[in-house]
C-alpha positions in Angstrom: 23.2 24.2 -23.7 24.7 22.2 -20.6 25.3 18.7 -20.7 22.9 17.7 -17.8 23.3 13.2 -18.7 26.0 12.6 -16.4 24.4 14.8 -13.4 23.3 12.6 -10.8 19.4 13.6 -9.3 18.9 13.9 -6.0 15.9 12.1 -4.6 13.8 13.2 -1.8 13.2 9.9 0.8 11.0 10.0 3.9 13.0 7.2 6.2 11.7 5.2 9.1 12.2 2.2 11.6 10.9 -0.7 12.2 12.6 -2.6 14.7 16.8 -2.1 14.4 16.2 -1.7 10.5 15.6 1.4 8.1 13.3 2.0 5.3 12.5 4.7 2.9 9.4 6.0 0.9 10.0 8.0 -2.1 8.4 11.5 -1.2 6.2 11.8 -4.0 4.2 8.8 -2.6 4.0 10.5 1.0 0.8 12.6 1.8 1.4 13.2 5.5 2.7 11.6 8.5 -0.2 11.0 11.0 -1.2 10.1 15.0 -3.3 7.2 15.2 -7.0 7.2 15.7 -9.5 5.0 16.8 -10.1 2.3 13.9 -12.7 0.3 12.4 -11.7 -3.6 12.3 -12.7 -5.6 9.0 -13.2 -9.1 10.1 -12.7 -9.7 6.1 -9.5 -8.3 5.3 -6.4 -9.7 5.3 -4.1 -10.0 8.7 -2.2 -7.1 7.5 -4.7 -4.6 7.3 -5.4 -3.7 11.3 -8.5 -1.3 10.3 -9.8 1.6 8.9 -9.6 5.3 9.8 -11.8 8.1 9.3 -9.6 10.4 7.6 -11.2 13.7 6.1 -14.4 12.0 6.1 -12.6 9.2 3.9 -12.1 5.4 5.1 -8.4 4.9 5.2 -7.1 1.3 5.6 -4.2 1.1 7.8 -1.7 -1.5 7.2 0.5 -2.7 9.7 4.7 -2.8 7.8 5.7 -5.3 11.0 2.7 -8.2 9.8 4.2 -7.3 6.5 8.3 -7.7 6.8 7.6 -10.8 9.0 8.5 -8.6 12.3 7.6 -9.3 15.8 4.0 -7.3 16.4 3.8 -4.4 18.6 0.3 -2.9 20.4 -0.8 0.0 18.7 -1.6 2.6 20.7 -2.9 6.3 20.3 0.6 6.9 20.4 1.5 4.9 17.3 1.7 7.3 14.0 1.7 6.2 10.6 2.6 7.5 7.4 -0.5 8.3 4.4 0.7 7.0 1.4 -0.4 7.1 -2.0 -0.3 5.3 -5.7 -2.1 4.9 -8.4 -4.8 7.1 -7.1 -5.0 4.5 -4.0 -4.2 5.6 -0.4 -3.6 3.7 2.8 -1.8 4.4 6.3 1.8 2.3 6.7 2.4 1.9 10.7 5.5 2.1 11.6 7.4 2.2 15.0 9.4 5.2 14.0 9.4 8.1 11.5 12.9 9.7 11.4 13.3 12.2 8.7 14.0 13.4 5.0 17.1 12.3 3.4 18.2 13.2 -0.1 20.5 10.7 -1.7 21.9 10.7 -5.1 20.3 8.6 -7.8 23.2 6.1 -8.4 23.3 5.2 -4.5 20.2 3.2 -5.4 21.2 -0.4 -5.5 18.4 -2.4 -7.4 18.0 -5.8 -8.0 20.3 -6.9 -5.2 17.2 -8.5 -3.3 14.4 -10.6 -4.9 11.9 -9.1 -2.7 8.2 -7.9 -3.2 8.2 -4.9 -1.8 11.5 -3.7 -1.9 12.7 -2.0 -5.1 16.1 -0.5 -3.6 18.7 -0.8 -0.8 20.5 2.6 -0.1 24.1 2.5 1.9 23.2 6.3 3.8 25.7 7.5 6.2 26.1 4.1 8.8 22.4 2.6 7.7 21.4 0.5 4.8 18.0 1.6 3.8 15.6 -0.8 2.3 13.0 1.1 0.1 9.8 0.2 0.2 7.5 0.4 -2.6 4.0 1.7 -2.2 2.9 0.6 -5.2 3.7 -3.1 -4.8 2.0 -3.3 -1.2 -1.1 -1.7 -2.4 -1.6 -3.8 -5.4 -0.8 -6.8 -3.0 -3.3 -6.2 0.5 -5.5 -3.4 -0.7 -6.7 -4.3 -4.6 -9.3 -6.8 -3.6 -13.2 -7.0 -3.2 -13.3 -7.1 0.3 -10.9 -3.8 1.0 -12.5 -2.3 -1.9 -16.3 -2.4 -0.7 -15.1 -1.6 2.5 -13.7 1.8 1.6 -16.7 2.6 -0.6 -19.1 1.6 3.2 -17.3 3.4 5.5 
């Protein structure tokens, strides 16, 4: 039998931009990259949430990553895309001003722990970029698990 503990596991990352700086979602958490469509505005929900879209007959709350990393907002547009996410059985839409590609880095390129931040849980140093990745998880639990978004998903 072969020795597999010192292999190093390639990870699958779907990478973006916002602004001048890169982030990455872990592929598993990625349902599908979409084109924006018209939204339903919550006057209830938090500033980060911009609306909810019909998607497959299911109310999708959209969540804009620029409110979110304290970023300079840009007008959405039917042009804008945004990624589908999903964790712990929750999904949302993640706008963001660029979706670039899939990368595959090595598991020990991962640097954690190097940032205190909420919804970060990595920084990857891929070809000239440093990559911030952004966890799904944390960013659900934080603007999404509450009464308001909650009854709102179950009304639309």
């Amino acid at each position: 039998m072969a020795d597999i503990s010192n292999t190093t596991q390639q990870i699958p990352l779907l990478t973006f931009r916002l602004a001048e700086q890169h982030y990455a979602l872990l592929i598993d958490n990625v349902i599908e990259v979409a084109g924006m469509v018209e939204l339903i505005v919550a006057p209830d929900s938090p500033q980060e949430v911009l609306g909810f879209a019909n998607r497959h007959g299911e109310a999708l709350p959209i969540l804009d990553l620029r409110k979110i990393f304290l970023q300079e907002a840009k007008p959405i547009s039917l042009a804008t895309t945004f990624i589908v996410v999903e964790a712990d059985g929750q999904k949302c839409g993640l706008v963001t001003d660029e979706v670039l590609t899939v990368e595959y880095v090595n598991s020990d390129q991962i640097q954690r722990g190097q940032q205190k931040q909420h919804f970060i849980n990595g920084m990857i140093q891929h070809e000239q970029h440093l990559i911030q990745m952004v966890s799904v998880t944390a960013l659900i639990n934080n603007f999404l698990n509450n009464d308001v978004i909650e009854n709102r998903t179950k009304s639309i």
